[in-house]
C-alpha positions as a Markdown table, in Angstrom:
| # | Residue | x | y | z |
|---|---|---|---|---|
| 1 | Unk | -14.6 | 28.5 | 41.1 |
| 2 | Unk | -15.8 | 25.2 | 42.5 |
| 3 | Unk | -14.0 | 21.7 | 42.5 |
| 4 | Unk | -12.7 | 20.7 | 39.2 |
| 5 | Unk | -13.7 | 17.5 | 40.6 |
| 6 | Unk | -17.3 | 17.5 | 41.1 |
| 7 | Unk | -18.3 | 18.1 | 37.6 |
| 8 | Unk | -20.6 | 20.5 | 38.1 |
| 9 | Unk | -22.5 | 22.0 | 34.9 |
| 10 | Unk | -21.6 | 25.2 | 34.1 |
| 11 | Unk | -18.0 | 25.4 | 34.9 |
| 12 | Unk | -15.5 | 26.0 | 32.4 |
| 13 | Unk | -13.1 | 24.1 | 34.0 |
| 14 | Unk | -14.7 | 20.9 | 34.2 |
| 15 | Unk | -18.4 | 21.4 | 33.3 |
| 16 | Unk | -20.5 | 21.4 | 30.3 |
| 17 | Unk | -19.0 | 22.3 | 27.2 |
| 18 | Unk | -20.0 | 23.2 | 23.5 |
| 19 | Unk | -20.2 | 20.2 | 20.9 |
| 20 | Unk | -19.7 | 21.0 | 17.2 |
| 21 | Unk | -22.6 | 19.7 | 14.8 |
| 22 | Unk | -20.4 | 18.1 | 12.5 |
| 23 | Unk | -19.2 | 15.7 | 15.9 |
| 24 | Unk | -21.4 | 13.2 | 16.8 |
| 25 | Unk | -22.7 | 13.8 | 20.4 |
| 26 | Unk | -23.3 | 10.8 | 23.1 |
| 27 | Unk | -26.8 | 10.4 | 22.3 |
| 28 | Unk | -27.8 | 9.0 | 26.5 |
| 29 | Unk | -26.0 | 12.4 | 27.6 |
| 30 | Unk | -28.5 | 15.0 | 28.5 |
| 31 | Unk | -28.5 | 18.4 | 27.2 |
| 32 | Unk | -27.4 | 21.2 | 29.2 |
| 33 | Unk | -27.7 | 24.5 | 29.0 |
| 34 | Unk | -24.5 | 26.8 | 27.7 |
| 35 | Unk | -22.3 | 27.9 | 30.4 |
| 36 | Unk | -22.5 | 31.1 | 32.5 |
| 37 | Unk | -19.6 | 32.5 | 32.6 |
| 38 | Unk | -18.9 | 31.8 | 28.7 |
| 39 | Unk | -20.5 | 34.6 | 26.7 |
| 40 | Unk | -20.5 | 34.5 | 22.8 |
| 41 | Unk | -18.2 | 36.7 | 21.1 |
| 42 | Unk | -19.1 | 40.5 | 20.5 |
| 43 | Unk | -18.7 | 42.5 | 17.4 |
| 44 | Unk | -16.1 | 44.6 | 16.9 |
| 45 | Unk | -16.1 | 48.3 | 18.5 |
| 46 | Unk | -17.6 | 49.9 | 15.5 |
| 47 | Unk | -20.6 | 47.7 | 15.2 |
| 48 | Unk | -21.3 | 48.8 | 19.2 |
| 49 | Unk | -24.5 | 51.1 | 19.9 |
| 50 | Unk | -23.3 | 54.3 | 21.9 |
| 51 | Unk | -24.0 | 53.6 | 25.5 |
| 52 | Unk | -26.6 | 56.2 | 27.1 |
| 53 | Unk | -26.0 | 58.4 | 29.4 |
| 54 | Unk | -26.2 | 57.4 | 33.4 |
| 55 | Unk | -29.4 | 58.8 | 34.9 |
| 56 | Unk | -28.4 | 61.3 | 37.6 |
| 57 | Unk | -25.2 | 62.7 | 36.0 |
| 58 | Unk | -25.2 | 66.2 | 33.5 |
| 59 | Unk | -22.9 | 65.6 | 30.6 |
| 60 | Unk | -20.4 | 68.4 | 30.5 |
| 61 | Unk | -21.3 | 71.6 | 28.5 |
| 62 | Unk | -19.3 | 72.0 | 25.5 |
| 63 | Unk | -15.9 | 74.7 | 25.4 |
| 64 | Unk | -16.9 | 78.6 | 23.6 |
| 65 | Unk | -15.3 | 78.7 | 20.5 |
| 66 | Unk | -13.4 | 81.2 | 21.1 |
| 67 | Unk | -11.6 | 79.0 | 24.4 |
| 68 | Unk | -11.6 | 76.1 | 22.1 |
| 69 | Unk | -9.5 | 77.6 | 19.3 |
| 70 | Unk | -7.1 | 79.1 | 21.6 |
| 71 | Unk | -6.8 | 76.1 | 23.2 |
| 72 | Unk | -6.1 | 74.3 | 20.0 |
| 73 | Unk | -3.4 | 76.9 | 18.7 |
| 74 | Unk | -1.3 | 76.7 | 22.5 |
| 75 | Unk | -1.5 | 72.8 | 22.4 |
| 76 | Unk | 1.8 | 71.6 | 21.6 |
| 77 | Unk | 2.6 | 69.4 | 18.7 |
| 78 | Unk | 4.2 | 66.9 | 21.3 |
| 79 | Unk | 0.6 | 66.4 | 22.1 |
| 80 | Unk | -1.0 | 65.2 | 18.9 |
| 81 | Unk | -1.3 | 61.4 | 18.1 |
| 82 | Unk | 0.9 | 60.1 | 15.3 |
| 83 | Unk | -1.3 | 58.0 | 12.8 |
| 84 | Unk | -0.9 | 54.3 | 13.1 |
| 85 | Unk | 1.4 | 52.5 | 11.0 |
| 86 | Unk | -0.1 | 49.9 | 8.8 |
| 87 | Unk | 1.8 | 46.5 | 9.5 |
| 88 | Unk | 2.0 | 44.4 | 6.9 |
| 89 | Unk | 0.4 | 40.9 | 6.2 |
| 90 | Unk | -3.0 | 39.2 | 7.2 |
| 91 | Unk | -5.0 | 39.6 | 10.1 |
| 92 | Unk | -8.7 | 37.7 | 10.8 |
| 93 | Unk | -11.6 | 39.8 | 10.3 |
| 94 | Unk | -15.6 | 39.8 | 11.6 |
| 95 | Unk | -16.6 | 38.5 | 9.0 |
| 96 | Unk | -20.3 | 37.9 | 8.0 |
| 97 | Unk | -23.1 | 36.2 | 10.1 |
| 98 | Unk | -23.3 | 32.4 | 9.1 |
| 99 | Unk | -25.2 | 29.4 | 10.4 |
| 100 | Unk | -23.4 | 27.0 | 12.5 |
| 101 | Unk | -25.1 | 25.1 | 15.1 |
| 102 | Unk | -23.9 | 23.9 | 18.1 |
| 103 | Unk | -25.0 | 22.0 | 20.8 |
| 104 | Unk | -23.7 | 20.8 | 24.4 |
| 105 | Unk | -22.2 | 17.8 | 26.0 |
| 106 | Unk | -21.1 | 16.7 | 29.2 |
| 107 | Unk | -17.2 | 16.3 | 29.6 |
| 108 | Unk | -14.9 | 16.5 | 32.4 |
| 109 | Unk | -11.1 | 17.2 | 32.4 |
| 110 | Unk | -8.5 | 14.7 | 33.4 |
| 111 | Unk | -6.9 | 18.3 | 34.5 |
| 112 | Unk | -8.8 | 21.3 | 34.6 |
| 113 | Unk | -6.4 | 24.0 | 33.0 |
| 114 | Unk | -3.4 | 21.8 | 31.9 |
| 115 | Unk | -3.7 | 20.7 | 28.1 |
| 116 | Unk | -1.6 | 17.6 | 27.0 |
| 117 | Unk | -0.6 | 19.4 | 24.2 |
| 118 | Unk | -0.9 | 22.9 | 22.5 |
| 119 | Unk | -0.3 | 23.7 | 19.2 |
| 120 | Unk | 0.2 | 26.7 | 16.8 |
| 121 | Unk | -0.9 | 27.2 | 12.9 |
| 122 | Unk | 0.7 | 30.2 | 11.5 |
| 123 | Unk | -0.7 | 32.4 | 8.4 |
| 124 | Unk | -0.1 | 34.9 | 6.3 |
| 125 | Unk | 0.1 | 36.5 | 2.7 |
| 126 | Unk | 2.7 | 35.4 | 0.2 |
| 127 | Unk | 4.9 | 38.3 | 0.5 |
| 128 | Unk | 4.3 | 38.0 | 4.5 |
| 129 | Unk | 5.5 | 34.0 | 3.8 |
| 130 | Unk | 8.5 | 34.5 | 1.8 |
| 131 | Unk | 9.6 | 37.0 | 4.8 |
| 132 | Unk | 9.2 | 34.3 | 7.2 |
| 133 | Unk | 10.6 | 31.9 | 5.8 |
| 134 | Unk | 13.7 | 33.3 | 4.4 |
| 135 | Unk | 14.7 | 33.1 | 8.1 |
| 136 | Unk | 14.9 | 29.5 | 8.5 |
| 137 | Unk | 15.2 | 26.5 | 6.2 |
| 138 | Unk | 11.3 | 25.6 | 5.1 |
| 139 | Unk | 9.9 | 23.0 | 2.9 |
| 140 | Unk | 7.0 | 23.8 | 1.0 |
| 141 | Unk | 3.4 | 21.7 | 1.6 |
| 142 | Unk | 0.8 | 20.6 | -0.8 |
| 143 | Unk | -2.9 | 22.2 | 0.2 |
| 144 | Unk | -3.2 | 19.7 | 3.2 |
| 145 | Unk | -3.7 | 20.0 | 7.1 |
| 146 | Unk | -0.6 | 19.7 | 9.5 |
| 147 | Unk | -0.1 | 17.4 | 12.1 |
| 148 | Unk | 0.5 | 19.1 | 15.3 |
| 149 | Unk | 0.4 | 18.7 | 19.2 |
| 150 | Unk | 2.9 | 15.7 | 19.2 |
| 151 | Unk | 0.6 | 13.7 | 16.5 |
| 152 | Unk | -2.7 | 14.0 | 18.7 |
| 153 | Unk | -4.5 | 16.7 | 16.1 |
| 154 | Unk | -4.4 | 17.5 | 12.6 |
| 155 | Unk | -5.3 | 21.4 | 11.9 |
| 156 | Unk | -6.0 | 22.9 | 8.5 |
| 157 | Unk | -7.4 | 25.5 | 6.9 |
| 158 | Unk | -9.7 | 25.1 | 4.7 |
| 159 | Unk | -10.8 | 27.8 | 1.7 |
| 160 | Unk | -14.6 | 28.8 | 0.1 |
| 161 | Unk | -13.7 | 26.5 | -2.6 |
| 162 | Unk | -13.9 | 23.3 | -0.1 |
| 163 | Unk | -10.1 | 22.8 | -0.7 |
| 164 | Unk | -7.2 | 23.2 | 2.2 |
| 165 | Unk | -4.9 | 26.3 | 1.9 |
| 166 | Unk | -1.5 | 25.2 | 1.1 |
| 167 | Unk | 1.9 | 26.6 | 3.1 |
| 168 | Unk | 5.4 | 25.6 | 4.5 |
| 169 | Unk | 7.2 | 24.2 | 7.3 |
| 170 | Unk | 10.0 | 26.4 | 8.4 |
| 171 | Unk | 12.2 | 24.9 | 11.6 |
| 172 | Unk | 9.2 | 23.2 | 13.9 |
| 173 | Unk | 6.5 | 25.7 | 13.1 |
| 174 | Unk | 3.9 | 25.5 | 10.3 |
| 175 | Unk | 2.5 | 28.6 | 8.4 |
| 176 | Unk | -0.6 | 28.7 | 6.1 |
| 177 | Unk | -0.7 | 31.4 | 2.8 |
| 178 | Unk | -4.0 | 32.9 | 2.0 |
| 179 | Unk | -5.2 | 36.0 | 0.4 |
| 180 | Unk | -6.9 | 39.4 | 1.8 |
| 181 | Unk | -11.0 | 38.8 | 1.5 |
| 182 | Unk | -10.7 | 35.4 | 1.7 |
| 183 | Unk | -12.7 | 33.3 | 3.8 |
| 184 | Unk | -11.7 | 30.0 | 5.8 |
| 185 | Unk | -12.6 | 28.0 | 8.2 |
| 186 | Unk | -10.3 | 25.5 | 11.0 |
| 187 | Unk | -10.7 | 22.3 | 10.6 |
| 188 | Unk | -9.7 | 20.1 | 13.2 |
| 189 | Unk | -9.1 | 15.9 | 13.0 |
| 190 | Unk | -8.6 | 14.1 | 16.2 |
| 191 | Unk | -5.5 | 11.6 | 15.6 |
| 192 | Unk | -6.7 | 9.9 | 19.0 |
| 193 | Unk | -8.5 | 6.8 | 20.2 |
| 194 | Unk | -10.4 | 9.2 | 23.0 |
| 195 | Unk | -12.8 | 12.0 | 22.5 |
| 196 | Unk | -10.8 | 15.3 | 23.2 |
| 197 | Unk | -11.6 | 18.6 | 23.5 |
| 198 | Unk | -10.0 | 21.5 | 21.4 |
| 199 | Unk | -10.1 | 24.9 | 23.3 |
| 200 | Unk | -9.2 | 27.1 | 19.7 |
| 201 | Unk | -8.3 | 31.0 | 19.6 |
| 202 | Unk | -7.9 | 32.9 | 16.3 |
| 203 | Unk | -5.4 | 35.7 | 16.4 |
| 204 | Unk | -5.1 | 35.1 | 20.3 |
| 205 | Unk | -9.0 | 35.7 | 20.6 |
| 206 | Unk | -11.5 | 32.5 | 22.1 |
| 207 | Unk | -13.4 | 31.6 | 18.9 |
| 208 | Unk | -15.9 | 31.2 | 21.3 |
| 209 | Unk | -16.6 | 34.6 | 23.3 |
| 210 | Unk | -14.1 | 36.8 | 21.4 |
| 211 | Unk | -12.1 | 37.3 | 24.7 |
| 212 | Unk | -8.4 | 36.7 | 25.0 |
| 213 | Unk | -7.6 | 33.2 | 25.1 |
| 214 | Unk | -7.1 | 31.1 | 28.1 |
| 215 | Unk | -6.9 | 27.1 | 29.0 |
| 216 | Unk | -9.5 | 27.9 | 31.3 |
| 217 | Unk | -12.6 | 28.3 | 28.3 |
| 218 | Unk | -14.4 | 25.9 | 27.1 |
| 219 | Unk | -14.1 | 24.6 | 23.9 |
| 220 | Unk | -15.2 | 21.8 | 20.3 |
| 221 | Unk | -15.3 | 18.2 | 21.8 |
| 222 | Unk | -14.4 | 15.9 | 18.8 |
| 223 | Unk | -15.1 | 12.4 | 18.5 |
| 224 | Unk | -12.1 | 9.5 | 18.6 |
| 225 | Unk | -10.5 | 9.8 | 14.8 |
| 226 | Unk | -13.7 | 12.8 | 14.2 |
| 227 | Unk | -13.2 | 15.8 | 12.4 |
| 228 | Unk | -15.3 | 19.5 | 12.9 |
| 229 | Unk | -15.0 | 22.5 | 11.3 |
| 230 | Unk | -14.8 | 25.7 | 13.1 |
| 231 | Unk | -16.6 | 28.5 | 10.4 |
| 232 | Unk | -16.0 | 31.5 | 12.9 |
| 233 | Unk | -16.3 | 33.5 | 16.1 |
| 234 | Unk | -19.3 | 32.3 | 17.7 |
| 235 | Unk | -21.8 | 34.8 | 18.4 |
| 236 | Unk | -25.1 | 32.5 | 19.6 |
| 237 | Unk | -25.3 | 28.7 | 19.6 |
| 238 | Unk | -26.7 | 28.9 | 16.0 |
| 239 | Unk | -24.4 | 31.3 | 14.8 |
| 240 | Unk | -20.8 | 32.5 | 14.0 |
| 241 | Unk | -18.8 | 35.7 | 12.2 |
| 242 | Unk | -17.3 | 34.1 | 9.5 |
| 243 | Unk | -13.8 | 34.4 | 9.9 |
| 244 | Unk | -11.9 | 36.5 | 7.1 |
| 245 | Unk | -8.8 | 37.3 | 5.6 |
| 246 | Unk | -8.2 | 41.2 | 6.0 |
| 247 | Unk | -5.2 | 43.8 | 7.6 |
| 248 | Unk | -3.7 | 43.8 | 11.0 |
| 249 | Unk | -5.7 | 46.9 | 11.0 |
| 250 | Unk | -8.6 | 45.6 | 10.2 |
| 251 | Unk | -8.8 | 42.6 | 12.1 |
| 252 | Unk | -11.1 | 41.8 | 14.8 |
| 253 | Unk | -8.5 | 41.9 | 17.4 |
| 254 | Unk | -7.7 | 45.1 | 16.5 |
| 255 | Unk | -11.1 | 46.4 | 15.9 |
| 256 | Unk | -12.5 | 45.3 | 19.4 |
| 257 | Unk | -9.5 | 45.4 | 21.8 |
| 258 | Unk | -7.1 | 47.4 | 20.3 |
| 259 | Unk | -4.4 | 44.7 | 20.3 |
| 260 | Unk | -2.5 | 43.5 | 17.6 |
| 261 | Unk | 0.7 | 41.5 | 18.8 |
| 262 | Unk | -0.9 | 38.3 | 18.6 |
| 263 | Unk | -2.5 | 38.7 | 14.9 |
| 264 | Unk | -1.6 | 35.8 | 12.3 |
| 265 | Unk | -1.8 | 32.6 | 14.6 |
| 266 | Unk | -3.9 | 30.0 | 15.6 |
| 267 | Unk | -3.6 | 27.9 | 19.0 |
| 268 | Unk | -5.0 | 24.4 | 19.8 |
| 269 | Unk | -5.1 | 23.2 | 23.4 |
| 270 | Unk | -6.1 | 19.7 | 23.6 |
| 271 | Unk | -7.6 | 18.2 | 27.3 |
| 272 | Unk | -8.5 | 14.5 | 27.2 |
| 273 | Unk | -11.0 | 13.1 | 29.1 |
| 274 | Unk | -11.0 | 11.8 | 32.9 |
| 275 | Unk | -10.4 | 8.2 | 33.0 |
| 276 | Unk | -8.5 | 8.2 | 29.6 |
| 277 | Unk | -4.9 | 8.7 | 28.7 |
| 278 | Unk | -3.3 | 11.3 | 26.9 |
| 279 | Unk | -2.0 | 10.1 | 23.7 |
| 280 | Unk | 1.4 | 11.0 | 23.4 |
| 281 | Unk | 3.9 | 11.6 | 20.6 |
| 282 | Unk | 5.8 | 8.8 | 21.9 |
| 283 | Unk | 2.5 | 6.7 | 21.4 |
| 284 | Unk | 2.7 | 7.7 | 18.2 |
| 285 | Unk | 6.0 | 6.8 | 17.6 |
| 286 | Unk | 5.7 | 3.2 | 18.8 |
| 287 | Unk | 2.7 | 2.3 | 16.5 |
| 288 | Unk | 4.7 | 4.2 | 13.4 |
| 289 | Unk | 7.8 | 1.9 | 14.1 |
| 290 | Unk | 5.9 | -1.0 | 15.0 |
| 291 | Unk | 7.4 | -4.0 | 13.4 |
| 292 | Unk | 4.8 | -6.4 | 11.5 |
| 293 | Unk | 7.3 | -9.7 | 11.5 |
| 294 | Unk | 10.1 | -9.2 | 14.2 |
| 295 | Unk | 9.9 | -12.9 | 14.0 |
| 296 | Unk | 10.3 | -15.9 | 11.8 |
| 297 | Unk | 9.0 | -19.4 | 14.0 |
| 298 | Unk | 6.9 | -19.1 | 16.9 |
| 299 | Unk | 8.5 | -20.3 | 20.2 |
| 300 | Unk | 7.2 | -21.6 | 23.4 |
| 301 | Unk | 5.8 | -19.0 | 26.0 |
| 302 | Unk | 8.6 | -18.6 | 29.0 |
| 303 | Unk | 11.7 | -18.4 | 26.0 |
């Protein structure tokens, strides 16, 4: 990987990266083409063709049926594979294809693969909810977005209807309820005076190649106090999976990798800009208790 200095197009750590359509892009910044190394997201397993043979090898001839059964009646029932166990509550399916266009800006880390903040967004069904919460004190939420990442980004998700999904706050983590078959989309606000960018995974997964997450991908650059909307896995730069309520089973982590221990969250990284500060949640905390009259008479400078 080259310098994370020289800003090189192309490098996911301090290249060229994508720009939502719903965030205005800096109109003198040139276009570049997508990165290499940042493929869009494949469909799941089942949606694969069958891979052909390699040229040069035989494929094996297939057992007598008389081998075959007797094999079958000395295998041991050790040997046969239990059927999975469904686990309860919502998982994020590949959903259908919608349009979503995209294009790309240029925008250099401060730090390569250190985020000022990172956040999580937790969902699941009702039943699923009521489980999680009954282990810690919660407070339910209005349908409205939740301010995360020490006040730098609001995250929400919103439903077909155009409205947010409503949820709960439980201790310092906040969950989202929504229904099998429904579809959503992440909507991200950027609380900051900078442009940021937001590298986001679904169910640990890169909404932008499908691959597990890292700080490393590149990510939605959103405009100081801009909003975008993320509809889905991105599968070309016109394009995205629609992202989908379903079961663990059924989800696209499951489906493609086989890997379901991460199923039910969604993470925000946020990486501010070189030559800008991170806004921090003490920032926020000044401006919040900033006092409009600490005063009553002006004095002379010096007392």
């Amino acid at each position: 990987m080259s310098d994370p200095s020289s800003g090189s197009p192309g490098i996911a750590s301090s290249g060229t990266y994508e720009l939502s359509d719903s965030a205005a892009s800096d109109p003198a910044a040139p276009a570049s083409p997508a990165p290499l190394d940042a493929s869009p997201a494949a469909p799941p397993s089942g949606f694969d063709q069958p891979a052909a043979p390699s040229a040069g090898f035989e494929q094996p001839a297939p057992p007598r049926a008389g081998r075959a059964e007797g094999a079958a009646r000395k295998a041991p029932s050790s040997q046969v594979a239990p059927e999975p166990i469904e686990r309860p509550g919502l998982g994020t399916e590949w959903g259908e294809t919608r349009v979503s266009r995209i294009s790309t800006a240029p925008f250099i880390r401060a730090q390569a693969e250190r985020p000022f903040a990172v956040a999580s967004l937790f969902y699941n069904d009702a039943e699923g909810a009521r489980a999680m919460a009954s282990a810690s004190g919660f407070r339910r939420t209005s349908p409205q977005t939740f301010t995360l990442a020490g006040g730098g980004v609001a995250v929400g998700l919103r439903g077909e209807d155009g409205g947010f999904l409503s949820g709960f706050v439980a201790g310092e983590t906040s969950h989202v309820i929504g229904e099998a078959g429904q579809r959503y989309s992440v909507v991200l606000r950027n609380l900051t005076p900078s442009r940021i960018e937001c590298v986001v995974s679904v169910d640990g997964l890169d909404v932008m190649d499908g691959q597990p997450a890292a700080f490393s991908k590149r990510g939605y650059l959103v405009d100081p106090h801009g909003e975008i909307e993320i509809d889905g896995f991105r599968q070309t730069m016109d394009t995205v999976a629609a992202f989908r309520f379903g079961s663990v089973r059924g989800s696209y982590a499951s489906q493609k990798h086989g890997d379901t221990r991460n199923v039910g969250v969604i993470g925000v990284a946020l990486f501010h800009e070189r030559g800008t500060a991170p806004w921090t949640l003490d920032d926020v905390r000044r401006r919040r208790e900033a006092n409009p009259f600490p005063g009553q008479f002006a004095t002379p400078p010096g007392l």
